[in-house]
C-alpha positions in Angstrom: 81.7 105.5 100.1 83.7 102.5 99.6 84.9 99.7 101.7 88.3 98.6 102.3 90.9 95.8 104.3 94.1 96.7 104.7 96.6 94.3 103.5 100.0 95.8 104.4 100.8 97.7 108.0 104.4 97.7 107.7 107.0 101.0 107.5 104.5 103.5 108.7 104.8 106.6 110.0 104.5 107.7 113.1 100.6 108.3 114.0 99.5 105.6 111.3 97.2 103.5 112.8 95.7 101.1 110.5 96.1 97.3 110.8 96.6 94.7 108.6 93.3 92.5 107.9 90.9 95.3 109.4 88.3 96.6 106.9 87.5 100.6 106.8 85.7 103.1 105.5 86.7 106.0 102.4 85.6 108.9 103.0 88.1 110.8 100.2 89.9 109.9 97.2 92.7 112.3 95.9 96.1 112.4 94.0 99.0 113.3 96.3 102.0 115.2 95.3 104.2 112.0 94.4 100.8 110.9 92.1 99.7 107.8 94.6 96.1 107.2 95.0 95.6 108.0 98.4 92.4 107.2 100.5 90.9 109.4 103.9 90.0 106.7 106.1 87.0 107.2 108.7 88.1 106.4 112.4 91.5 107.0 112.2 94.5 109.4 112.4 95.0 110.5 108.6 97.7 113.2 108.8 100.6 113.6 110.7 104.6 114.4 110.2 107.4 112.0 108.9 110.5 111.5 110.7 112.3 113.7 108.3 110.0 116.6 108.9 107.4 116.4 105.6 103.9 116.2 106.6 102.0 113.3 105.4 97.4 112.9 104.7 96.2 109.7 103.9 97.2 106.4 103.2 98.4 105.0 99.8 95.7 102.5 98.1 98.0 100.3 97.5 98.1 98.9 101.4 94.6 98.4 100.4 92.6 95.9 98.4 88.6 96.3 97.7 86.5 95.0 100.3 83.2 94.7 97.7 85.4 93.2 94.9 87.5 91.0 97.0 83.7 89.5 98.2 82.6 89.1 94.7 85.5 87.8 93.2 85.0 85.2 96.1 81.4 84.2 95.7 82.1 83.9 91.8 85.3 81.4 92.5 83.0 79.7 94.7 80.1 79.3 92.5 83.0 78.4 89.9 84.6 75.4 92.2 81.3 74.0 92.7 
C-alpha cells in the first residue's frame, strides 16, 4: 500500500471527498477508460455519477503527489542545505 497527500481538490464531482493537504491511503491502482492512472483511496467515497450522467471510480494520480517520496526528497534537501 502506498501513501498519498492530495494536492489539488478543485472541479470535483459530486460525492468526491478528498481535501487538499490530507494524506491517504491506496488500496488499488488501475487504468481508466481515458488511460489516467487512477488510485482507490481507503476512507472515502470512490465512485459516484457526473453531472452529465457518466459514472466515475477513483481519483486521478495526478491530484496526488507521493507521500514517501515527497518525505525523502525532503530529508535529502535537508541533509543537502546543511
Amino acid at each position: 500500500m502506498k501513501k498519498v497527500r492530495c494536492i489539488n481538490d478543485k472541479n470535483m464531482f459530486a460525492g468526491a471527498n478528498i481535501k487538499h493537504g490530507d494524506e491517504y491511503i491506496v488500496t488499488e491502482e488501475f487504468m481508466n477508460n481515458w488511460g489516467q492512472k487512477t488510485y482507490i483511496l481507503e476512507g472515502v467515497n470512490n465512485g459516484g455519477v457526473t453531472p452529465k450522467g457518466l459514472t466515475w471510480r477513483g481519483y486521478d494520480s495526478i491530484r496526488f503527489s507521493d507521500f514517501t517520496k515527497d518525505k525523502i526528497e525532503n530529508k535529502e534537501l535537508n541533509f543537502a542545505l546543511n
